[in-house]
VOTORLO-260929 format. One record per residue (C-alpha): residue number from 0; x, z, y. Coordinates in steps of 0.02 Angstrom, whole numbers, m for minus. Layout:
N
NUM, X, Z, Y $
...
! end
This chain:
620
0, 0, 0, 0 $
1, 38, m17, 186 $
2, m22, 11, 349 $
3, m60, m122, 471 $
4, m144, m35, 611 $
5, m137, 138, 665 $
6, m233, 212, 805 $
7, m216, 378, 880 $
8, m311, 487, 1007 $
9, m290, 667, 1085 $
10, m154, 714, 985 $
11, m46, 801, 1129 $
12, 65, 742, 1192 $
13, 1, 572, 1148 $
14, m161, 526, 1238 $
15, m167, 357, 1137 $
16, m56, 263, 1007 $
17, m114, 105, 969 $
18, m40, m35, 869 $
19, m55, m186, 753 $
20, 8, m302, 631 $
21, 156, m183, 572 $
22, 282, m245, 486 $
23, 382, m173, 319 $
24, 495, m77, 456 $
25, 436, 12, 582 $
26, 546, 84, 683 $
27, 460, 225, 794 $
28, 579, 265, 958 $
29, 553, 347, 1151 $
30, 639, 504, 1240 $
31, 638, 672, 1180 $
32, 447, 766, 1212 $
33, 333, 605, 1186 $
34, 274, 663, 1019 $
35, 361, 562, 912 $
36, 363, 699, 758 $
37, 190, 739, 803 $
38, 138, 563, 786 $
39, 233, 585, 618 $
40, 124, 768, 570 $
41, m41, 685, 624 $
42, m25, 534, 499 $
43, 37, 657, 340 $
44, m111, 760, 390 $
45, m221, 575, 392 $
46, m146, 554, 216 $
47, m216, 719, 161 $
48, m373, 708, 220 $
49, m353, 839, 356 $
50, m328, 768, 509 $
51, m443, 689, 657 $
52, m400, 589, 780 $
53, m323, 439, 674 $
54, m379, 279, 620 $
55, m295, 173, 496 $
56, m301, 1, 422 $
57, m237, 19, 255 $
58, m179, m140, 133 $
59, m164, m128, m53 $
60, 1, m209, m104 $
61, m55, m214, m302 $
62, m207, m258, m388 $
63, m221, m79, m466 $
64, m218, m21, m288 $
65, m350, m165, m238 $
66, m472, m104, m400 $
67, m456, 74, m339 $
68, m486, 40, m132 $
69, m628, m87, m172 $
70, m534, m224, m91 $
71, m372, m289, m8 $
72, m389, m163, 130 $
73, m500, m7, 192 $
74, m498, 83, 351 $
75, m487, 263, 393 $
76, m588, 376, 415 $
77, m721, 276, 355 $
78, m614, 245, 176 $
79, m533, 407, 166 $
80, m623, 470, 13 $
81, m549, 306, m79 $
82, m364, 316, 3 $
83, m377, 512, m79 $
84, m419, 442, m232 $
85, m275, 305, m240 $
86, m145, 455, m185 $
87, m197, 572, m318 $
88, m203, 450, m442 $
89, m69, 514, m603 $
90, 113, 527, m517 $
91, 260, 526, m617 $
92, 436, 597, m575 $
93, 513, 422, m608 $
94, 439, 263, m539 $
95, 313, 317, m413 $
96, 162, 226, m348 $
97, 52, 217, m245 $
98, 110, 396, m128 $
99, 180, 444, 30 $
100, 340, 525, 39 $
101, 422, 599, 163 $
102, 608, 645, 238 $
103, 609, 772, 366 $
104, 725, 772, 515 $
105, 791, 937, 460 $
106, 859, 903, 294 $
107, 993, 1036, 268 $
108, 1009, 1081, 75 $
109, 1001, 1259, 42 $
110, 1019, 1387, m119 $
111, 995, 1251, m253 $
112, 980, 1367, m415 $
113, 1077, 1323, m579 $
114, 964, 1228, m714 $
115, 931, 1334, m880 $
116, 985, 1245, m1006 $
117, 888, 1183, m1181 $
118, 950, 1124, m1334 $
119, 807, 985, m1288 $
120, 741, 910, m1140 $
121, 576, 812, m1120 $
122, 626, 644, m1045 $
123, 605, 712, m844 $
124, 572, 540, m795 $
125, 405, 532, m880 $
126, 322, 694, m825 $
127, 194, 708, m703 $
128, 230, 776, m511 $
129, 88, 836, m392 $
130, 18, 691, m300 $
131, 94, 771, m149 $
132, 274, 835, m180 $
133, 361, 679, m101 $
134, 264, 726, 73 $
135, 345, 907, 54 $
136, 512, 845, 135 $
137, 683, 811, 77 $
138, 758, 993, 86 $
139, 626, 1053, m59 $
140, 664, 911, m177 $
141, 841, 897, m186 $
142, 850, 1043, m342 $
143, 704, 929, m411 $
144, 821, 758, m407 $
145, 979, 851, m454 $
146, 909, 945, m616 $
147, 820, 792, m641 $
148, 957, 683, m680 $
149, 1054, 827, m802 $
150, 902, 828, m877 $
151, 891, 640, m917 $
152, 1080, 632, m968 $
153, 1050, 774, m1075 $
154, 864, 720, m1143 $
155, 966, 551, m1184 $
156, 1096, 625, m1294 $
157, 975, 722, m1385 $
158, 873, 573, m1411 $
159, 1044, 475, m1484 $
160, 1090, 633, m1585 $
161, 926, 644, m1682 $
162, 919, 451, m1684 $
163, 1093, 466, m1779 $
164, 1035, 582, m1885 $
165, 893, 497, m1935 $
166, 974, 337, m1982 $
167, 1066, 444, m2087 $
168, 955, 508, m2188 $
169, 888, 342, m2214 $
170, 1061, 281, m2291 $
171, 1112, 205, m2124 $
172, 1299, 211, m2077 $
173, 1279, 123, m1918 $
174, 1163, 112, m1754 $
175, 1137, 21, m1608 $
176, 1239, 77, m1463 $
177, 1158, m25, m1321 $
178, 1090, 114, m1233 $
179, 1105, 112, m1027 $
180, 1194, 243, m933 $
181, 1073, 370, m824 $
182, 1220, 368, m696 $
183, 1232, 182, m671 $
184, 1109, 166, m555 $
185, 1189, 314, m426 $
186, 1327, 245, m476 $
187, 1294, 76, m385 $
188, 1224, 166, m253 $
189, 1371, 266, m214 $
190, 1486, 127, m216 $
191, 1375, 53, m85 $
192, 1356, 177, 34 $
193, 1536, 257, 17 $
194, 1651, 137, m69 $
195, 1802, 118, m109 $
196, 1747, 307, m165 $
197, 1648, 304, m361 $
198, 1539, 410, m451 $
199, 1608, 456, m606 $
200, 1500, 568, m720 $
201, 1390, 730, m719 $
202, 1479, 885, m750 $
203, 1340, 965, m848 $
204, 1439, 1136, m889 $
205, 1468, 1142, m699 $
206, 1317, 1064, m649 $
207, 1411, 960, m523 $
208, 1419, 759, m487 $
209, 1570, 717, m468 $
210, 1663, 559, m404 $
211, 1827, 477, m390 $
212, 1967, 432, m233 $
213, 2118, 405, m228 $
214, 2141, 438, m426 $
215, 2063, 599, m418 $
216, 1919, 667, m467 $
217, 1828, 799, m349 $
218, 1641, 846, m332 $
219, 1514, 793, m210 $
220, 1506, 956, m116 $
221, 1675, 899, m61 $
222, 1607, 744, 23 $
223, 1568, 778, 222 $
224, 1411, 824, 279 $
225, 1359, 636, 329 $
226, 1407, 585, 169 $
227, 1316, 714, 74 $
228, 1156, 680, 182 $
229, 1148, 500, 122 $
230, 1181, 542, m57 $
231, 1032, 664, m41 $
232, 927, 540, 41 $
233, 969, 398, m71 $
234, 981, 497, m244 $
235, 820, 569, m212 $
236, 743, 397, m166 $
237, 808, 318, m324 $
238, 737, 451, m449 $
239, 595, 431, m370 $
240, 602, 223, m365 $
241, 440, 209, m257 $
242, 345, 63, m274 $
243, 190, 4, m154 $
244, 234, 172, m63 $
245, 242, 217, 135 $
246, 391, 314, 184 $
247, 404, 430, 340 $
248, 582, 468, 410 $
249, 614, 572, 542 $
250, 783, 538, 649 $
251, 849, 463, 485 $
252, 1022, 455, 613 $
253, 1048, 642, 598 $
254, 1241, 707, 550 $
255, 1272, 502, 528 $
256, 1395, 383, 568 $
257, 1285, 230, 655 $
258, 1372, 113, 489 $
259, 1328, 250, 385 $
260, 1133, 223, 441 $
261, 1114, 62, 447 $
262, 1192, 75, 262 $
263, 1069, 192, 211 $
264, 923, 97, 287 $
265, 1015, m60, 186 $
266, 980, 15, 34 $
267, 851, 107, 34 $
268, 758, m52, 55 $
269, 843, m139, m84 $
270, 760, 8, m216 $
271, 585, m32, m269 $
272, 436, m150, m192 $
273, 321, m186, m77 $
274, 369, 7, 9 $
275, 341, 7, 200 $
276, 451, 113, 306 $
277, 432, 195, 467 $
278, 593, 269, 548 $
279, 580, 395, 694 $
280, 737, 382, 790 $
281, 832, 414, 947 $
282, 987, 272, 867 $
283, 1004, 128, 989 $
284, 1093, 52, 844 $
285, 951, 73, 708 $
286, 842, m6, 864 $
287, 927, m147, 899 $
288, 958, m195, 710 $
289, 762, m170, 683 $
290, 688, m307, 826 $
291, 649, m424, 687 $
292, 543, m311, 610 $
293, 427, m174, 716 $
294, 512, m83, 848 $
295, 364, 26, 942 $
296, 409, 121, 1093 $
297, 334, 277, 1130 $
298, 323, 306, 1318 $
299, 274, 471, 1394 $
300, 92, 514, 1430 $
301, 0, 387, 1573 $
302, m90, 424, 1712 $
303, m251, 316, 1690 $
304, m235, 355, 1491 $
305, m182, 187, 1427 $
306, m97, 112, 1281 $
307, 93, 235, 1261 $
308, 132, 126, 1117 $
309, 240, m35, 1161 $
310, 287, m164, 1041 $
311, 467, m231, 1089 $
312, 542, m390, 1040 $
313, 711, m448, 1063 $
314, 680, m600, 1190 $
315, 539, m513, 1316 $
316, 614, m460, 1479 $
317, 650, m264, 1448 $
318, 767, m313, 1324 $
319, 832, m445, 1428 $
320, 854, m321, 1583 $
321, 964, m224, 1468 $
322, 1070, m337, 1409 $
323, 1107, m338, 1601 $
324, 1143, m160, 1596 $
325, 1271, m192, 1467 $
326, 1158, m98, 1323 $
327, 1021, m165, 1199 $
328, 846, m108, 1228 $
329, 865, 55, 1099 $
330, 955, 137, 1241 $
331, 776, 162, 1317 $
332, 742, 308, 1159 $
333, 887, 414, 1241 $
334, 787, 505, 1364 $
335, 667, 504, 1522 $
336, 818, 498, 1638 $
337, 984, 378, 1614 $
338, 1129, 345, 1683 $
339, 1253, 218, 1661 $
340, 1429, 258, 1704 $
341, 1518, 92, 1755 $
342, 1682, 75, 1794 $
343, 1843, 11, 1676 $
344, 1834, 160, 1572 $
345, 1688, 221, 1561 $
346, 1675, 273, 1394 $
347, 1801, 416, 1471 $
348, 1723, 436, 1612 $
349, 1574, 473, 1513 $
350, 1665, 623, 1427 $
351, 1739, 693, 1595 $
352, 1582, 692, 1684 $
353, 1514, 776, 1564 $
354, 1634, 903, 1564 $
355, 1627, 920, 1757 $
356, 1435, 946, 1733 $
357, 1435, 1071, 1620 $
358, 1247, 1057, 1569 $
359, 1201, 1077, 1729 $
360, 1072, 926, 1733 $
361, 1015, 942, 1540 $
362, 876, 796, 1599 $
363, 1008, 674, 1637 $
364, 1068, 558, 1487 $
365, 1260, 485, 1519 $
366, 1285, 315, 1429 $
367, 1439, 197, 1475 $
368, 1411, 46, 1564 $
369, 1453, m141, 1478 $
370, 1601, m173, 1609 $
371, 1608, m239, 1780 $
372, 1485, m382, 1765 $
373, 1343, m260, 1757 $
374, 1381, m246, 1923 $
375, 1388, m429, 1982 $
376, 1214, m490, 1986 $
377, 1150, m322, 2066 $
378, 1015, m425, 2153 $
379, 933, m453, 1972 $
380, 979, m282, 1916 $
381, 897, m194, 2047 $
382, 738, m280, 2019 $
383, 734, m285, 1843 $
384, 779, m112, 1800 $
385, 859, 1, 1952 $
386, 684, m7, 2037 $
387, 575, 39, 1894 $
388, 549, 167, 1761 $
389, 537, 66, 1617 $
390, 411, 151, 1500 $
391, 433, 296, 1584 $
392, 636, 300, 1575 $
393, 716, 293, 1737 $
394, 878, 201, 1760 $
395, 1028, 259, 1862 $
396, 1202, 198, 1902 $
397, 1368, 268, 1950 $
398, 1520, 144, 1992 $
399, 1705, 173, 2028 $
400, 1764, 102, 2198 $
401, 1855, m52, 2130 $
402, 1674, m152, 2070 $
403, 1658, m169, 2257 $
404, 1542, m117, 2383 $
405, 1374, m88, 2318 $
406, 1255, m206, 2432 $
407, 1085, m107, 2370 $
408, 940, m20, 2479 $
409, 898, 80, 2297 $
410, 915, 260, 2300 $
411, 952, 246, 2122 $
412, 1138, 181, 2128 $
413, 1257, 265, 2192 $
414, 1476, 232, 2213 $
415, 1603, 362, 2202 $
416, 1660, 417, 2369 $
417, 1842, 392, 2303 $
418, 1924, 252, 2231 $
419, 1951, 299, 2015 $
420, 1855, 454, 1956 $
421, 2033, 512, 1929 $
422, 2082, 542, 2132 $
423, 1983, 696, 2096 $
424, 2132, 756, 1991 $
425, 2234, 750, 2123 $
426, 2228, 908, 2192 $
427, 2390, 976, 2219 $
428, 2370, 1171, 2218 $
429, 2260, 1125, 2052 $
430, 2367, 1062, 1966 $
431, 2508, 1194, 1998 $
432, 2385, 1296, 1908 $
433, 2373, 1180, 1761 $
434, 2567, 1214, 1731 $
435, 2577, 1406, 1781 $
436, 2559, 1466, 1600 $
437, 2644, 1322, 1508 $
438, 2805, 1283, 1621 $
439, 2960, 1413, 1641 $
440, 2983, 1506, 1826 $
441, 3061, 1378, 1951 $
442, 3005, 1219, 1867 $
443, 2938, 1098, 2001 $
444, 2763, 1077, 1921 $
445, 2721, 1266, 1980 $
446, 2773, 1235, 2157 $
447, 2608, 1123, 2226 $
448, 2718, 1077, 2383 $
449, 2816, 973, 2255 $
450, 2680, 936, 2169 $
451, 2638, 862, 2323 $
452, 2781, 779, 2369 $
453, 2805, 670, 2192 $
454, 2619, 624, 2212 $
455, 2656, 539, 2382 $
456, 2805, 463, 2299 $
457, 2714, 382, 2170 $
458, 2572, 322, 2296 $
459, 2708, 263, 2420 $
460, 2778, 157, 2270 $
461, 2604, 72, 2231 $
462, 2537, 37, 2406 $
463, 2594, m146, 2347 $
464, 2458, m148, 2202 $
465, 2332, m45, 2293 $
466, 2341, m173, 2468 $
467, 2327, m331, 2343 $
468, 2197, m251, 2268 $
469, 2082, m203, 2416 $
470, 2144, m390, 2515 $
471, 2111, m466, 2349 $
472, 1943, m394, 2348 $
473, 1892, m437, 2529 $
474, 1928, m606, 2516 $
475, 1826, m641, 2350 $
476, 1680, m564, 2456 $
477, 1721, m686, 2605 $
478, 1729, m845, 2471 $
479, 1595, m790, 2359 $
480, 1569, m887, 2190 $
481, 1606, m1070, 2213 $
482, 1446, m1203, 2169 $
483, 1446, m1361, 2170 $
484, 1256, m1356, 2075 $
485, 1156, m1463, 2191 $
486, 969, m1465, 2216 $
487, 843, m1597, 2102 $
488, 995, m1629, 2001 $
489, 887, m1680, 1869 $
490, 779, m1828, 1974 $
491, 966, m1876, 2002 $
492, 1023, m2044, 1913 $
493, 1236, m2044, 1885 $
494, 1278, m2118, 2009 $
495, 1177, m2014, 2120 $
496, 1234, m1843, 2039 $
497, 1405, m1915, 2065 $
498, 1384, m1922, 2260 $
499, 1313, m1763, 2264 $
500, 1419, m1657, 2151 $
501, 1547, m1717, 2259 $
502, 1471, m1685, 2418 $
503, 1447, m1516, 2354 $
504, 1648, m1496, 2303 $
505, 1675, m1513, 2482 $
506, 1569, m1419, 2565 $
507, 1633, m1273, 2441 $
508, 1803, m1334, 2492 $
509, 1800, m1307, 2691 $
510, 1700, m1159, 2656 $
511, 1824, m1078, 2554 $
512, 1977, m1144, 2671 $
513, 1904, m1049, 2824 $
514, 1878, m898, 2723 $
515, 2054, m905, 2679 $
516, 2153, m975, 2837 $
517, 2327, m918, 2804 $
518, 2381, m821, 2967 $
519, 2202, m709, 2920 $
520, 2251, m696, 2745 $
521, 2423, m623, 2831 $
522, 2357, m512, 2955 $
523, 2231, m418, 2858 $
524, 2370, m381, 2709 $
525, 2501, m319, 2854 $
526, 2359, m224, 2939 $
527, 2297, m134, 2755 $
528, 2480, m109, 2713 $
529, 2518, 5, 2886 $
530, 2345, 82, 2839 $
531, 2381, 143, 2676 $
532, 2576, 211, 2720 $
533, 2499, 303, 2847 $
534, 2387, 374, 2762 $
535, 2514, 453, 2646 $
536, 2648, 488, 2799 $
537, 2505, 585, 2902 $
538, 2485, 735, 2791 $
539, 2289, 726, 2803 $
540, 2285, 682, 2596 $
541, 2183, 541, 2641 $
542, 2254, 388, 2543 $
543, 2184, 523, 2389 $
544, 2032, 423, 2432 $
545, 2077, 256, 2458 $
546, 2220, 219, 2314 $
547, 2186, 198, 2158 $
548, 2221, 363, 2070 $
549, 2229, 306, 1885 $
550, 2391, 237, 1903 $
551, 2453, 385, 2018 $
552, 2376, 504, 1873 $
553, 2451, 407, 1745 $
554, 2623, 393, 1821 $
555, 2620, 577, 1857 $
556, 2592, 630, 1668 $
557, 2749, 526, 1619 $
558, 2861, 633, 1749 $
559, 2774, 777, 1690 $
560, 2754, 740, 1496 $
561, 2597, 784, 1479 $
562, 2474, 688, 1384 $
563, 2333, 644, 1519 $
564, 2169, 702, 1409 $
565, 2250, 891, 1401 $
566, 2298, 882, 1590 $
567, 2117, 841, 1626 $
568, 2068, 968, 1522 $
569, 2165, 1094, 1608 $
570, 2125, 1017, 1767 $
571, 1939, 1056, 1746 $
572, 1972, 1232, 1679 $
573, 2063, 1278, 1829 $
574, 1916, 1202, 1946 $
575, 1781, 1272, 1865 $
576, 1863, 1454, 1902 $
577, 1836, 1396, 2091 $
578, 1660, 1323, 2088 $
579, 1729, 1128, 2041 $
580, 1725, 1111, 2249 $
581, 1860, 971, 2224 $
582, 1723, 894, 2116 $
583, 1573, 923, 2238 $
584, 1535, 764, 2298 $
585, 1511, 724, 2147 $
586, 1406, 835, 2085 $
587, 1281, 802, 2238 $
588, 1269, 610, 2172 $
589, 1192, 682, 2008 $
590, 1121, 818, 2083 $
591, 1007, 680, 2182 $
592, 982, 604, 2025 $
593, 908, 741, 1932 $
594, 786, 790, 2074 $
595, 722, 591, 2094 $
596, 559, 605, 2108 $
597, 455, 451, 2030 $
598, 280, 418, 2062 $
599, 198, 321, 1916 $
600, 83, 192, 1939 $
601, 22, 63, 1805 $
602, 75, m141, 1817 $
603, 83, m244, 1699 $
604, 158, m131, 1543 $
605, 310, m67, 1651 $
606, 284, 100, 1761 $
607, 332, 41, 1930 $
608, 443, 203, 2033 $
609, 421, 251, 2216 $
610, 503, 384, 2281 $
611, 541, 502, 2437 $
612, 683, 443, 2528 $
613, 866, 488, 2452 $
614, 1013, 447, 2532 $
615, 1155, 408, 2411 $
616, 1271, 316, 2490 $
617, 1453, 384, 2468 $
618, 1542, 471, 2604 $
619, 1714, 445, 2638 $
! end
């Protein structure tokens, strides 16, 4: 069976959840608070008959299921009575059909007790289960799957021992051997998810599994905890080997590598038919892998009570407007409030504003930006995504100083007031500090007038890089990009577009030869050059601004030989004990962020953001 329309109503926090046409994967996503697991409770509780509130459209994927529905499909709660009777149908341990079976967010395997061993086993494959123990969660079955398979290897050699014997008594001195292995099927699993690693054999005195790397043999409980977590997902799934099931997993992602869950996903889906699966998850990567199938976006609660559910498909313009932000549209199930972090590292950056925030704004959501041209087109970014909240996530950005000047009226972008987030490191008398307890009396990285002093040497060394780079920078501003595109190209016959291609080239030409007249070009790197020299000469500390400090930084930790990660470290130790005021600026830019306050209004699927009036334009 399947679902292929699920409607639900007053279920707080979701006002209404309506969709259609689901596919085999349904992948469930949205910020933190939107009722995601409730939506998850509500539809169990549908399954057991005790829930109102949700309608379903149910299709029988096998003719059994078709004989006992009265049909190819019922609807809920109209055919509950004959959905009961389908789910309580005869369930056995091994090949299940026909259920619902559930993996809870919180899967964390606790106090499995030893199995009590018999001289004989029943065959635990073929006994029945309670219609309902697959919807109990993960963290109750695991003791099931585990004693389960001892219990089948052992059941097995009984079975060949008193098959032996028997052909024995009969005269026999010989017997068939082609028996298959219990293990062979974890086996293949295993390799699959963990490989080059292999599952070797059941220690049944132990009651371990144990596998094989590196030529030795050690048991599972040795594996990490991501590892473990997919063996207990997948072992569990494969003694069960559901077949025209629906599966329910919440934040499947949990303690996992991203490869490591889309692996999982992988196989799970190779193991029986006709199962349908619907994945609640905050993984950008298990969204963007699913857009082929059903991605549904949960937004937060609207004002005029609408639709929160939002199908997304990889070519309509949300996911288009963040491709622009440098991210695929699963981003959006981070949280209600993001910001991108652009600059050339900003994977770093991410990490060191974090630090410097210290949970302070537990609302905000810090993702790195997909490199400088995110920043190029801001015209189309603004529009597309800076001045919405799209499905109820609002979008923020932070830039270094070298993308440029940030030519935006939105109050949600905002540019470092210095140059690199590393000229906040800078601070002289800070980073005497750093050294006091890991440098011997007299050294010069204790003294911060010296400290001082070899900072302005460095900086007085690069004023070459950092005047080409600011010049460099003003002139591509002055030139612009160069087209030579022209207008109705395509009424245009060749000779035509010839002439006017042409005529294009040189109107671009003179443009581009005013903006860079050679006695300008001169004067404005001779004037920037004075600039920046005097800036260091003048003792004001104002070229801590203007130069790019992640070369200073980095030239500094080579004369100091200190690795740059544990400087920064000690860096932000040392400012936190006095308030991070190098680091207040800063803070203010998020501190706008946080308090932004959106009005939502409805139009046309996206929530549309106005705001009171924030000024974030960078001092300095």
């Amino acid at each position: 069976m399947r679902i292929s329309s699920i409607k639900v109503e007053n279920q707080p926090p979701i006002n209404l959840f309506e969709v259609d046409n689901l596919s085999d994967l349904v992948v469930v996503a949205g910020p933190n608070g939107v009722g995601k697991t409730r939506l998850i409770t509500s539809l169990l509780a549908a399954f057991r008959g005790s829930s109102t509130g949700i309608k379903m459209t149910i299709e029988a994927t096998s003719k059994e299921e078709e004989k006992t529905l009265g049909g190819k499909s019922i609807s809920t709660p109209e055919g509950q009575q004959r959905l009961i009777s389908l789910l309580k149908a005869n369930k056995f341990r091994r090949n299940y059909k026909s259920g619902v079976l559930y993996f809870e967010s919180g899967r964390s395997i606790k106090n499995v007790n030893a199995l009590s061993f018999a001289f004989e086993f029943d065959d635990p494959y073929d006994e029945i289960v309670s219609w309902d123990f697959p919807m109990q969660g993960l963290a109750g079955r695991w003791q099931d799957t585990q004693h389960a398979i001892f219990k089948k290897i052992q059941s097995q050699k009984t079975s060949i021992a008193n098959r032996a014997i028997e052909l024995r008594s009969q005269g026999r001195d010989s017997m068939n051997l082609q028996f298959s292995d219990p293990l062979d099927p974890f086996k293949d699993a295993f390799s699959k998810l963990l490989g080059p690693k292999k599952l070797t054999r059941a220690d049944l005195s132990a009651q371990k599994l144990m596998y094989e790397e590196n030529g030795e043999e050690r048991p599972i409980s040795t594996l990490s905890s991501g590892e473990q977590e997919v063996l207990n997902v997948t072992f569990d799934f494969l003694l069960r080997n559901p077949n025209d099931c629906i599966i329910f997993f919440d934040e499947p992602e949990v303690h996992l590598h991203p490869e490591l869950l889309i692996r999982m996903v992988s196989t799970l889906r190779t193991i029986g038919r006709n199962n349908q699966f619907f994945l609640i998850s905050h993984s950008p990567d298990l969204v963007s892998s699913s857009l082929e199938d059903s991605v549904v976006f949960l937004t937060p609660r609207k004002a005029d009570g609408s639709n929160q559910a939002i199908l997304v498909k990889p070519d309509d313009d949300t996911s288009q407007a963040m491709h622009q932000l440098g991210h695929s549209v699963g981003v959006l199930s981070l949280g209600r409030k993001i910001v991108v972090v652009e600059g050339a590292s900003a994977s770093l950056d991410k990490r060191t504003y974090s630090q410097i925030l210290e949970n302070r704004y537990p609302d905000l959501v810090l993702v790195p930006g997909g490199g400088r041209r995110v920043v190029e087109n801001f015209g189309h970014l603004v529009t597309t995504v800076l001045d919405k909240a799209v499905w109820g996530v609002e979008f923020f950005m932070l830039t270094d100083r070298d993308s440029g000047p940030v030519n935006s009226d939105t109050q949600k972008i905002a540019q470092l007031p210095r140059y690199h987030l590393e000229n906040y490191f800078l601070d002289s008398d800070l980073l005497a500090e750093c050294f006091e307890n890991i440098e011997d009396h007299g050294s010069w990285l204790r003294d911060a007038k010296e400290i001082e002093r070899v900072l302005s040497e460095i900086a007085v060394s690069n004023v070459g890089y950092a005047v080409a780079l600011k010049v460099a920078h003003t002139f591509r501003q002055l030139c612009g990009n160069v087209s030579i595109m022209p207008s109705g190209a395509h009424k245009l016959d060749r000779e035509s577009l010839i002439r006017a291609m042409a005529g294009k080239a040189e109107e671009e030409k003179a443009r581009t030869a005013r903006s860079l007249e050679l006695q300008f070009v001169r004067d404005e790197v001779a004037k920037t050059f004075d600039e920046f020299l005097a800036s260091i000469s003048d003792g004001t500390g104002d070229w801590k601004v203007n130069i790019p400090g992640k070369l200073i930084l980095n030239t500094f930790c080579g004369r100091a030989n200190i690795q740059i990660g544990r400087l920064k470290n000690l860096y932000l130790k040392s400012a936190q004990a006095q308030g991070l005021d190098v680091f207040a600026d800063v803070i203010e830019i998020f501190d706008k962020f946080s308090s932004f306050a959106a009005i939502p209004s409805v139009e046309g699927g996206d929530v549309v953001s106005t705001s009171e009036e924030v000024d974030l334009s960078p001092a300095g």
